[in-house]
N, CA, C and O atoms as CSV, one atom per row, in Angstrom:
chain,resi,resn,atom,element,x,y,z
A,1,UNK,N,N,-8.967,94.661,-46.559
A,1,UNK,CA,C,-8.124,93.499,-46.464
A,1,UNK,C,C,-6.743,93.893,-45.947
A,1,UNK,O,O,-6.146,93.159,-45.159
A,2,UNK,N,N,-6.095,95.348,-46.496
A,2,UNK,CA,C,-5.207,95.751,-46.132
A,2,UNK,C,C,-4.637,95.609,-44.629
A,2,UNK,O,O,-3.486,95.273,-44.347
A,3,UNK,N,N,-5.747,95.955,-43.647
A,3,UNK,CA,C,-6.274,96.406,-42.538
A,3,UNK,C,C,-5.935,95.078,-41.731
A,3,UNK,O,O,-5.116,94.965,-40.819
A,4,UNK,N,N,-6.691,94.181,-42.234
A,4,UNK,CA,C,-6.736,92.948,-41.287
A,4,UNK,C,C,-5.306,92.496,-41.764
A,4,UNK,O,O,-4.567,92.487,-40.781
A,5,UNK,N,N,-4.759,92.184,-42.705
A,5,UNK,CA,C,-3.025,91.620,-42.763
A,5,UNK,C,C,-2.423,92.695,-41.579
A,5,UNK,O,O,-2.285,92.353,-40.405
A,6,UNK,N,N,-2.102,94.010,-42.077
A,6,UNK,CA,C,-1.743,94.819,-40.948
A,6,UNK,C,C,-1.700,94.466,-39.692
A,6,UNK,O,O,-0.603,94.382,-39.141
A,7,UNK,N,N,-3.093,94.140,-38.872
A,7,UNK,CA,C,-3.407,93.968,-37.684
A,7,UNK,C,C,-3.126,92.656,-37.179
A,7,UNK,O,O,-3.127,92.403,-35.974
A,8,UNK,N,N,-2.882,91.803,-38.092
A,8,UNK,CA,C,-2.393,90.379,-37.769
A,8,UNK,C,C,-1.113,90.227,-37.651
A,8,UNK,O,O,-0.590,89.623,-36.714
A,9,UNK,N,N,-0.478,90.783,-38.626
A,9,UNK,CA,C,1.158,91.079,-38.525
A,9,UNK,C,C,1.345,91.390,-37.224
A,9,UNK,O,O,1.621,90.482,-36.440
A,10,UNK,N,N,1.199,93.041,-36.670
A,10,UNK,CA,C,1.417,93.038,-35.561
A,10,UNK,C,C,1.451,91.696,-34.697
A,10,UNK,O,O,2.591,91.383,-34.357
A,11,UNK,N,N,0.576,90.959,-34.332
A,11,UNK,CA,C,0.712,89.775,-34.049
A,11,UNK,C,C,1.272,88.655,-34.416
A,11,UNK,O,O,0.997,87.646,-33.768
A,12,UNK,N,N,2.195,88.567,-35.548
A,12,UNK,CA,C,3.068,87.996,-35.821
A,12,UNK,C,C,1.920,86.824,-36.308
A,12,UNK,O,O,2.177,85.630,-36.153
A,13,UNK,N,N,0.671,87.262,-36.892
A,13,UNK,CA,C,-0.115,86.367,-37.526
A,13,UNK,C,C,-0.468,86.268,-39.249
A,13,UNK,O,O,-0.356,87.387,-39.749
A,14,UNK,N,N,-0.700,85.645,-39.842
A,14,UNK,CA,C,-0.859,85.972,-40.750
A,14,UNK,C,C,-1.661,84.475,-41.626
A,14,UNK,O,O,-1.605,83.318,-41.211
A,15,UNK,N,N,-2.446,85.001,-43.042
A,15,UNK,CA,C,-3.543,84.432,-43.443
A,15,UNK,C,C,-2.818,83.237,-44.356
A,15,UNK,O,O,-1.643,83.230,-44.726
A,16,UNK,N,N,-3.725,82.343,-44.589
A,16,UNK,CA,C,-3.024,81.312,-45.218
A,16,UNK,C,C,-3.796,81.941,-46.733
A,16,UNK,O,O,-4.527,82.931,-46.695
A,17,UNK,N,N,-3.519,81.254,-47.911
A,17,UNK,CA,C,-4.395,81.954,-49.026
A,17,UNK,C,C,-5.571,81.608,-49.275
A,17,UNK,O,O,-6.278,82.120,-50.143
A,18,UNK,N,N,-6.018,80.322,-48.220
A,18,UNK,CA,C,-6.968,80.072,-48.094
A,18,UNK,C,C,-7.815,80.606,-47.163
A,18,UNK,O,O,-9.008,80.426,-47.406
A,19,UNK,N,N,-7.600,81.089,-46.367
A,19,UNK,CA,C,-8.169,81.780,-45.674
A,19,UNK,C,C,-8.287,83.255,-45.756
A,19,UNK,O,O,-9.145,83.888,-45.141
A,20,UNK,N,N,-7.054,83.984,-46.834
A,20,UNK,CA,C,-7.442,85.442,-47.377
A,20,UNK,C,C,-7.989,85.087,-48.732
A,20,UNK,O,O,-8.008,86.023,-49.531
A,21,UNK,N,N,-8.445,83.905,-49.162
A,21,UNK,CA,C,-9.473,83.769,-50.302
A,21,UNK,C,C,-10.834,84.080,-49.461
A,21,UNK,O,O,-11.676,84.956,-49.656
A,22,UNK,N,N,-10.763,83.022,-48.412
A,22,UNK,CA,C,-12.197,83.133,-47.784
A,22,UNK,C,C,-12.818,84.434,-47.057
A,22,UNK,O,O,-14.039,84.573,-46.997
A,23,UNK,N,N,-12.189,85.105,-46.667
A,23,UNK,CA,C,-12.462,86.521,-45.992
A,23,UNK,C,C,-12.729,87.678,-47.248
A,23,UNK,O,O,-13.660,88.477,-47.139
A,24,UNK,N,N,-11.790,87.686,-48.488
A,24,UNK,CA,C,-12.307,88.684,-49.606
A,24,UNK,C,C,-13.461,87.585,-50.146
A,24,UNK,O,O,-14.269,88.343,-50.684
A,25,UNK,N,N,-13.860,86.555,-50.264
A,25,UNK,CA,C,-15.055,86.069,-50.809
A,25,UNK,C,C,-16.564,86.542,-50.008
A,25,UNK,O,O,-17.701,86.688,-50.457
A,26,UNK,N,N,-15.968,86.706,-48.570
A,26,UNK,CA,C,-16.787,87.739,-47.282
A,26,UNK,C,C,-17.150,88.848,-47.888
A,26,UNK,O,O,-18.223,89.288,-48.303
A,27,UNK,N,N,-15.850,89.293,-47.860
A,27,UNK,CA,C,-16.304,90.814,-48.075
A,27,UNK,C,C,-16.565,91.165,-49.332
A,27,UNK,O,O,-16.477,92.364,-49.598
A,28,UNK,N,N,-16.952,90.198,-50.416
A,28,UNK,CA,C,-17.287,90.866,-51.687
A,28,UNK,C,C,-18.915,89.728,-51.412
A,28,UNK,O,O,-19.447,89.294,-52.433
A,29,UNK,N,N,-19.256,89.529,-50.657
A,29,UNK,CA,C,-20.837,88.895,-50.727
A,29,UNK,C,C,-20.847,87.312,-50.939
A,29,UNK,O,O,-21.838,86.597,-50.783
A,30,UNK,N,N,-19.697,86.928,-51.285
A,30,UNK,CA,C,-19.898,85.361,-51.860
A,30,UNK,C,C,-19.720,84.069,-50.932
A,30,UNK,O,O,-19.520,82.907,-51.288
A,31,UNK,N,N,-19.868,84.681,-49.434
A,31,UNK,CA,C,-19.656,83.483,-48.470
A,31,UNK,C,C,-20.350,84.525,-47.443
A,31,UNK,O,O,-20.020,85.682,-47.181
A,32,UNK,N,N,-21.218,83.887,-47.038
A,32,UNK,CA,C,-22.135,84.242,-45.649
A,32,UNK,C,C,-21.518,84.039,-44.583
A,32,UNK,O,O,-20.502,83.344,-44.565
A,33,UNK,N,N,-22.066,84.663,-43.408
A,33,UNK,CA,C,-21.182,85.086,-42.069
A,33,UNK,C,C,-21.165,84.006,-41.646
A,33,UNK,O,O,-20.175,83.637,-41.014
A,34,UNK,N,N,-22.295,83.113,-41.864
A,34,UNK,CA,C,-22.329,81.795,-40.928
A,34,UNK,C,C,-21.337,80.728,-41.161
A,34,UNK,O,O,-20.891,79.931,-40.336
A,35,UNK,N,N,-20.928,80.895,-43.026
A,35,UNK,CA,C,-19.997,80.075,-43.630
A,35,UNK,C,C,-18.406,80.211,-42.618
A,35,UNK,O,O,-17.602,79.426,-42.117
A,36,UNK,N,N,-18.580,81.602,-42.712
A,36,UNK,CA,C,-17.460,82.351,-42.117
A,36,UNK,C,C,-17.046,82.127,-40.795
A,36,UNK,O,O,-15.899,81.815,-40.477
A,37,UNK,N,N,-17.825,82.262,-40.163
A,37,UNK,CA,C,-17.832,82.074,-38.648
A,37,UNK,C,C,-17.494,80.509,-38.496
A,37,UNK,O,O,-16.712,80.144,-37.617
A,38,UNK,N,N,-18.405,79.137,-39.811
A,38,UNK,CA,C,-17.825,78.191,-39.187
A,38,UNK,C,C,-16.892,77.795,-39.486
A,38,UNK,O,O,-16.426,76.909,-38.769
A,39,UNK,N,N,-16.079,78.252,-40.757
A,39,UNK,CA,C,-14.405,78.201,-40.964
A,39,UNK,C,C,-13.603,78.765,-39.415
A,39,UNK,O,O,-12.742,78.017,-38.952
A,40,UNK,N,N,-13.842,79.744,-38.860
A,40,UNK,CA,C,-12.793,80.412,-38.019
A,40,UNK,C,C,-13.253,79.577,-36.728
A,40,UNK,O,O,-12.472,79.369,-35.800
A,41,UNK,N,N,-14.535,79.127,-36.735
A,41,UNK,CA,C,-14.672,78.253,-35.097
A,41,UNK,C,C,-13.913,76.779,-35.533
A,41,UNK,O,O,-13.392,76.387,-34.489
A,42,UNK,N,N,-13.658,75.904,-36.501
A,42,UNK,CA,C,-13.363,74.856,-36.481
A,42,UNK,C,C,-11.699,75.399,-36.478
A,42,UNK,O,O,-10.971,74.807,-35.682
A,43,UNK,N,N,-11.281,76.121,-37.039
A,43,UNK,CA,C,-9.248,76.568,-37.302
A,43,UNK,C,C,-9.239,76.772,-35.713
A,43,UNK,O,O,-8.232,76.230,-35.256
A,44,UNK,N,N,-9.902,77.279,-34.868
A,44,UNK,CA,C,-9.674,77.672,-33.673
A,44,UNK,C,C,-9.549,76.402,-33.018
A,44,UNK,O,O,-8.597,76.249,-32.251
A,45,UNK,N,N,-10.484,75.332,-33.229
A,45,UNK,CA,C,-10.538,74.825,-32.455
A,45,UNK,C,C,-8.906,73.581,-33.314
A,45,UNK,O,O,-7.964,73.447,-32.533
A,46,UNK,N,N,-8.821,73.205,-34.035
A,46,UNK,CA,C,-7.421,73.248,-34.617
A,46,UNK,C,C,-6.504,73.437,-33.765
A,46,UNK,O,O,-5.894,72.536,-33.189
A,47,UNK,N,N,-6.346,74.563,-33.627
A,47,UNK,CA,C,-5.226,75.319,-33.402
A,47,UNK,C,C,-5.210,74.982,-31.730
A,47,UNK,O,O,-4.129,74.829,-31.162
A,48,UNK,N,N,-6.471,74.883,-31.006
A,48,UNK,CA,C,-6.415,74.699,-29.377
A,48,UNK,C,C,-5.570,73.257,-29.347
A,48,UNK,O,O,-4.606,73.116,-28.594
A,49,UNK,N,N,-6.052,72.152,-30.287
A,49,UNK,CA,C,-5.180,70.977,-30.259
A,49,UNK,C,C,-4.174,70.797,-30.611
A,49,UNK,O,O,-3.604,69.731,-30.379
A,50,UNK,N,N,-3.646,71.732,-31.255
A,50,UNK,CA,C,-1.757,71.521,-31.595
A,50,UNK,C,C,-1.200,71.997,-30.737
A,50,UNK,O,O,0.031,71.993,-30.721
């Protein structure tokens, strides 16, 4: 988790707590990739409209 804040910073990005809830719920088994994948395709697409 360390890793990905790190690497986002650089980018002057960073997680909402909902979304570093949802990524350690990833990486400890409790949300499937597909869950995952369709949180980050709908924020993307979000984010293309603002």
């Amino acid at each position: 988790m360390d890793e990905i804040k790190a690497t986002l910073a650089i980018e002057q990005l960073y997680l909402t707590p909902d979304e570093e809830r949802l990524l350690r719920d990833f990486a400890e088994g409790r949300v499937s990739f597909s869950e995952l994948y369709s949180f980050v395709v709908k924020n993307l697409k979000k984010a293309e409209a603002a």
